[in-house]
Structure formats: C-alpha cells, structure tokens
N, CA and C of each residue as an Amber inpcrd file, in Angstrom:
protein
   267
 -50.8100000 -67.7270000 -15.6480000 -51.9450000 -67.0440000 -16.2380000
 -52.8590000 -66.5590000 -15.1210000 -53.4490000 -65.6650000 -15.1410000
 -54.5610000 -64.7120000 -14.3560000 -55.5780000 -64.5210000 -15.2330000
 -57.0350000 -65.1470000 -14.7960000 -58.2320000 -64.6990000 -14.8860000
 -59.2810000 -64.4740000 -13.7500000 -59.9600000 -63.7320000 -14.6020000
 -60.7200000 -62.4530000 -14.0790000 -62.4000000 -62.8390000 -14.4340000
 -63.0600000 -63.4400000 -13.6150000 -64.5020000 -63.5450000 -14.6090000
 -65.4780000 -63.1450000 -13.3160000 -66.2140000 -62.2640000 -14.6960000
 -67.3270000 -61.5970000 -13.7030000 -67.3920000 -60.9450000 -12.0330000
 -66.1630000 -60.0210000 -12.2230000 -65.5790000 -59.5650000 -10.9370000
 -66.5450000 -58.4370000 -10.2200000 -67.3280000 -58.4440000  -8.9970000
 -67.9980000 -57.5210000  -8.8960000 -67.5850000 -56.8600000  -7.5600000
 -66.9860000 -55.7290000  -7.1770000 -66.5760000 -55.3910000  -5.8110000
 -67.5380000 -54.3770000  -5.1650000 -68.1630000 -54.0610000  -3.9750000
 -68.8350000 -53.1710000  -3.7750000 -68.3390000 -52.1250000  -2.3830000
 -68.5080000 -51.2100000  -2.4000000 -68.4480000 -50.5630000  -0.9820000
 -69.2450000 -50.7850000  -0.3720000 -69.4880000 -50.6590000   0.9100000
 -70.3080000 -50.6110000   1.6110000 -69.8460000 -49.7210000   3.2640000
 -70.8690000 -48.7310000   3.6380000 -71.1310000 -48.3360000   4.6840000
 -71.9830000 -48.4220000   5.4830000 -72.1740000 -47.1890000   6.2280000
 -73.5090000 -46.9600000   6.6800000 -74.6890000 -47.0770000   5.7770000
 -74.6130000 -46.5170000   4.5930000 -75.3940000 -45.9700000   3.4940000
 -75.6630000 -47.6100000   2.5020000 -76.2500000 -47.4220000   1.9230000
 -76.5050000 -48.6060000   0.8500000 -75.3890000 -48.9530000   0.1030000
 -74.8250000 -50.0620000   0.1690000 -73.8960000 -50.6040000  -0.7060000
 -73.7740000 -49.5660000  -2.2010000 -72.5470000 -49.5220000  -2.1760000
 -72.1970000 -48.9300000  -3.7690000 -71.1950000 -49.8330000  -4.6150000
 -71.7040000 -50.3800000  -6.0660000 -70.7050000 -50.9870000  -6.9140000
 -69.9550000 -50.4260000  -7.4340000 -68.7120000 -50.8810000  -7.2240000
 -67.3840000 -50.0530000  -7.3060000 -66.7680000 -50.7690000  -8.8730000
 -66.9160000 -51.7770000  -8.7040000 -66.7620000 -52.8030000 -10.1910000
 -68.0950000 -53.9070000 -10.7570000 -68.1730000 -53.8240000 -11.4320000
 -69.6460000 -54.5130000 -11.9570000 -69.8410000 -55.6440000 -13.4660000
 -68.6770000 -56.5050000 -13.3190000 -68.9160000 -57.5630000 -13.6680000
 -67.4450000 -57.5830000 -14.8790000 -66.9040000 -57.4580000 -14.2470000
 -65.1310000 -56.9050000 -15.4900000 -65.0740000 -58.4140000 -15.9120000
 -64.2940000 -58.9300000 -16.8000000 -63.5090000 -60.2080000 -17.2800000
 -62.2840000 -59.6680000 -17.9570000 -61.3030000 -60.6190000 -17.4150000
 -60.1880000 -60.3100000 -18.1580000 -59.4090000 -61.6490000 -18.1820000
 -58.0430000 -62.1300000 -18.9760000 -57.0800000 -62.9800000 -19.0170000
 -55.8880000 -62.7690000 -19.5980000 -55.0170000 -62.7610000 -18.5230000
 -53.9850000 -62.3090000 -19.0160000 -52.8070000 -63.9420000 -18.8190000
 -52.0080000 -63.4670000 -19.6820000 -51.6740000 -64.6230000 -20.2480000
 -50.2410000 -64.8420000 -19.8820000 -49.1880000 -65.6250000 -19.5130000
 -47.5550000 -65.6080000 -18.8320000 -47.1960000 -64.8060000 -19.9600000
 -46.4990000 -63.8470000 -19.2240000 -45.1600000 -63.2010000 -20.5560000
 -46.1610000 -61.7280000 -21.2320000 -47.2870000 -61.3100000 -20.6500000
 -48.2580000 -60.8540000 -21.2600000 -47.9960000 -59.1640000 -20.6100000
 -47.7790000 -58.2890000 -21.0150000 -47.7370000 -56.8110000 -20.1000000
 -49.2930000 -56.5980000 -20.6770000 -50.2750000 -55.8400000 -19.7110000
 -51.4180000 -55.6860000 -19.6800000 -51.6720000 -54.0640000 -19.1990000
 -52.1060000 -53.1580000 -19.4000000 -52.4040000 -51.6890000 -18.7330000
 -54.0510000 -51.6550000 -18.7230000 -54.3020000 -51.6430000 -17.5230000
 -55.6890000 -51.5520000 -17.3540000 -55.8420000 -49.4920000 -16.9790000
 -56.8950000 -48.8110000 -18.5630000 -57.3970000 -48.3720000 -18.5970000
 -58.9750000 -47.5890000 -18.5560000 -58.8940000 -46.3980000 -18.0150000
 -60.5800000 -46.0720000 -17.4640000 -60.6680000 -44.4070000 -17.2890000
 -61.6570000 -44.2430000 -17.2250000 -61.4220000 -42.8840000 -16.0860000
 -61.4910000 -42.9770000 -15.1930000 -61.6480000 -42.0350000 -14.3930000
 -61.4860000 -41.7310000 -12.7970000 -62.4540000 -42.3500000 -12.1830000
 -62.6130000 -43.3900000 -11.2310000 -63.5750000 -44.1990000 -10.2590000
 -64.2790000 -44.7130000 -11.3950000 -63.2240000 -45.2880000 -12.0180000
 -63.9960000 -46.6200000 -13.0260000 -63.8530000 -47.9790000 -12.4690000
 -62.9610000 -48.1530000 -11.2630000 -62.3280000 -49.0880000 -10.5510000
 -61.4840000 -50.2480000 -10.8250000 -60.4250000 -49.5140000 -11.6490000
 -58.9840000 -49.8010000 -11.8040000 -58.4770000 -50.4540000 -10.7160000
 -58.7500000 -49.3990000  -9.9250000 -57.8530000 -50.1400000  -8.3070000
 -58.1840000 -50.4720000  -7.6840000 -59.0240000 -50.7140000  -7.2770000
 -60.0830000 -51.2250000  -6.7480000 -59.6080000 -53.0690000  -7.1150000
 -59.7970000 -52.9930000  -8.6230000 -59.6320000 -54.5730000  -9.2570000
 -58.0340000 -54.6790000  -8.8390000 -57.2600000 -54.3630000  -9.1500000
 -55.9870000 -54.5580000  -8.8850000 -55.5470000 -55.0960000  -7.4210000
 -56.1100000 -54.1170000  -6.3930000 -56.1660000 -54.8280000  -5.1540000
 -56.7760000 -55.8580000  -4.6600000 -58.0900000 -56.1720000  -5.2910000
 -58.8620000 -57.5070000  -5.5450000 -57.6020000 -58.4500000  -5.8460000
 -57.2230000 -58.7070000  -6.7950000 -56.6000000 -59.4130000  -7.5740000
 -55.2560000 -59.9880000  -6.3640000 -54.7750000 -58.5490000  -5.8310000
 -53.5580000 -58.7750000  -4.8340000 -54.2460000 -58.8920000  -3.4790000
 -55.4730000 -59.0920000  -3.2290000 -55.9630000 -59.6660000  -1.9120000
 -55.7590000 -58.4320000  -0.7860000 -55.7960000 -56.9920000  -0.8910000
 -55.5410000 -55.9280000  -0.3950000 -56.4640000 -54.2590000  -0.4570000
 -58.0920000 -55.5060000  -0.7710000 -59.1250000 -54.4500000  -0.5590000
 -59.5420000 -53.9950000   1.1530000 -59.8710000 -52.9560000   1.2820000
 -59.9250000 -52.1890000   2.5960000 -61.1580000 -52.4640000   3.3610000
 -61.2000000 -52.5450000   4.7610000 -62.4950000 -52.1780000   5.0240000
 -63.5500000 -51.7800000   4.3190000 -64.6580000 -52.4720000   4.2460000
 -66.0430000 -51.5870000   3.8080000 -65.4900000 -52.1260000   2.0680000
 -64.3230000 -52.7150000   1.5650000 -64.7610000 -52.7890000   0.1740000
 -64.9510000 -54.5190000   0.3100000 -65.5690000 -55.2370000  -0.7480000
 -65.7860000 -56.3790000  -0.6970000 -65.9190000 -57.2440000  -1.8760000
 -65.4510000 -57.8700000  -2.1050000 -66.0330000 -58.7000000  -3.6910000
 -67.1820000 -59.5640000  -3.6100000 -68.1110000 -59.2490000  -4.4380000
 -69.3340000 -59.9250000  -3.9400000 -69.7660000 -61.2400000  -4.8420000
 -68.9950000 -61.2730000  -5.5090000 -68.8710000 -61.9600000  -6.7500000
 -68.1860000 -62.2690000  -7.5670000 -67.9930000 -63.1450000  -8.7950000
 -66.6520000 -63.5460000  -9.6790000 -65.7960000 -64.0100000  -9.1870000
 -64.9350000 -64.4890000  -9.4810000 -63.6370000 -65.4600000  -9.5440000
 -62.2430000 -64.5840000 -10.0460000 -61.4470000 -64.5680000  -9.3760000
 -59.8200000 -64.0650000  -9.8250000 -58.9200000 -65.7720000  -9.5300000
 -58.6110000 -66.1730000 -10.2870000 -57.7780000 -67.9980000 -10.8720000
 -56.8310000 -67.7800000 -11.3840000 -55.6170000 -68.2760000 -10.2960000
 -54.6510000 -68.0270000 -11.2450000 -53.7290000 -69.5070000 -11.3940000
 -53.6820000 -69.6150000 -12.6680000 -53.1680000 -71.5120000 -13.1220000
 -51.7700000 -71.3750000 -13.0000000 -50.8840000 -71.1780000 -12.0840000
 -49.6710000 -71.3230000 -11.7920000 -49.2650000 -72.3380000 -10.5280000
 -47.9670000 -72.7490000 -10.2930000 -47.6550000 -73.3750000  -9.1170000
 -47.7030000 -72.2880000  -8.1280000 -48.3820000 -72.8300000  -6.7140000
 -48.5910000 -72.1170000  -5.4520000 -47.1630000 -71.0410000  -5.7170000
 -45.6270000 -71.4650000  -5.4720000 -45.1410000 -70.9820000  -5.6130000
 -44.5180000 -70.2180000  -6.1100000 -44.6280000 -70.3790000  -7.3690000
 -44.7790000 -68.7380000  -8.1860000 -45.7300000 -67.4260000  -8.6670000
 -47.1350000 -67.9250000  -7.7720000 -48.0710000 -67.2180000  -6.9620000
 -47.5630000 -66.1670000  -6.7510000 -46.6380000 -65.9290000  -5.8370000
 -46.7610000 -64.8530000  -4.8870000 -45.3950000 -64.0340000  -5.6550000
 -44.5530000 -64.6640000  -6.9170000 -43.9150000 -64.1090000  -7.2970000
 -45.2270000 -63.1480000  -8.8130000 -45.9040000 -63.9340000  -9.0900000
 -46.7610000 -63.2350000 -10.0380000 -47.4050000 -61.8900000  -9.0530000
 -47.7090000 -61.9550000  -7.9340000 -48.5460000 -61.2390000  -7.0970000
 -47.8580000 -60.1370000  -6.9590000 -45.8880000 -60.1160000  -6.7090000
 -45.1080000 -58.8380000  -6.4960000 -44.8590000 -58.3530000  -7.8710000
 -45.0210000 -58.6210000  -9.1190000 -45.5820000 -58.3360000 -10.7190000
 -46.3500000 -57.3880000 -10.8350000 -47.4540000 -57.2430000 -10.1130000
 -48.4240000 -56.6900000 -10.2270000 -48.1780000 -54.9300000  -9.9730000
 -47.7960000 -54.0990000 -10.9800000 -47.8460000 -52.9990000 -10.5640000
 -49.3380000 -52.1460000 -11.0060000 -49.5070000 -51.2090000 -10.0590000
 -50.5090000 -49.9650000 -10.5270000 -50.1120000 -48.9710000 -10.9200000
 -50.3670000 -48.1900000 -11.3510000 -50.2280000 -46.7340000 -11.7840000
 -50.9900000 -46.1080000 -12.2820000 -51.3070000 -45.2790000 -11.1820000
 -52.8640000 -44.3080000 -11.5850000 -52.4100000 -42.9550000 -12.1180000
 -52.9820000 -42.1750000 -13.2630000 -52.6710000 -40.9130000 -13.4010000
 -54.1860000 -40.9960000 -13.4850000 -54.2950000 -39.7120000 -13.0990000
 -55.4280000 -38.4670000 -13.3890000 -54.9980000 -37.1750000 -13.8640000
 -55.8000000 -37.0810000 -15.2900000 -55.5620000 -36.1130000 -15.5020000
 -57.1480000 -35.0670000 -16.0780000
C-alpha cells in the first residue's frame, strides 16, 4: 500500500519559492491501478517523482509524508510499478 498525506512540493530559485503541489492525499491500495488526473502544471509529476524519490534540483517537498506498508523488499519492486503518462492536450 502507498500513502500520500498532505504532500506539499515547492520550487524554488532565485525568485520566491513557488508551490508546485499544495497539500494532495491519496491511498492506494495492493492490486489497485490508480490514474492520477489534472491539467497542465497541476503537478501530476511533480507527485509521481516525489513518490519515486526523483525530484530535481530547486524542487523540494516541504511537507507531508509518502508511507509505504510493504516489506523493504518489495519496495523497490512497487517503485519500478510506478508508471507516468502525461498527455497534453
């Protein structure tokens, strides 16, 4: 299982921090297919890479919890699970 509580990620530069995600919850459950929907820079991916530990420079989680109640070792098999897929249209 994967939860998600009160996830907040922000950019940050030169310029004043910008919130990129602002307080999401989610739980997804073993055996569970999930599609996280939004529009464009609603920060879909942003959370997704949170989640897979693969936010960039300058992004940061400033807050919330991502828990996931599995054995260490099937961790990292839940972690290669994790697909994205962004359309814009």
């Amino acid at each position: 299982m994967l939860e998600v509580k009160n996830l907040k990620i922000e950019f940050t530069s030169n310029s004043e921090p910008v919130m990129a995600v602002d307080g999401i919850d989610f739980v997804i459950n073993e055996n569970e297919v999930v599609g996280l929907v939004g529009a464009s820079g609603s920060g879909k991916t942003v959370t997704a890479l949170s989640i897979m530990k693969l936010l960039s420079a300058g992004e940061s989680v400033v807050s919330g919890k991502i828990m996931f109640s599995t054995k260490p070792e099937k961790k990292k098999d839940l972690l290669l699970r994790i697909v994205t897929c962004i359309i814009d249209i």
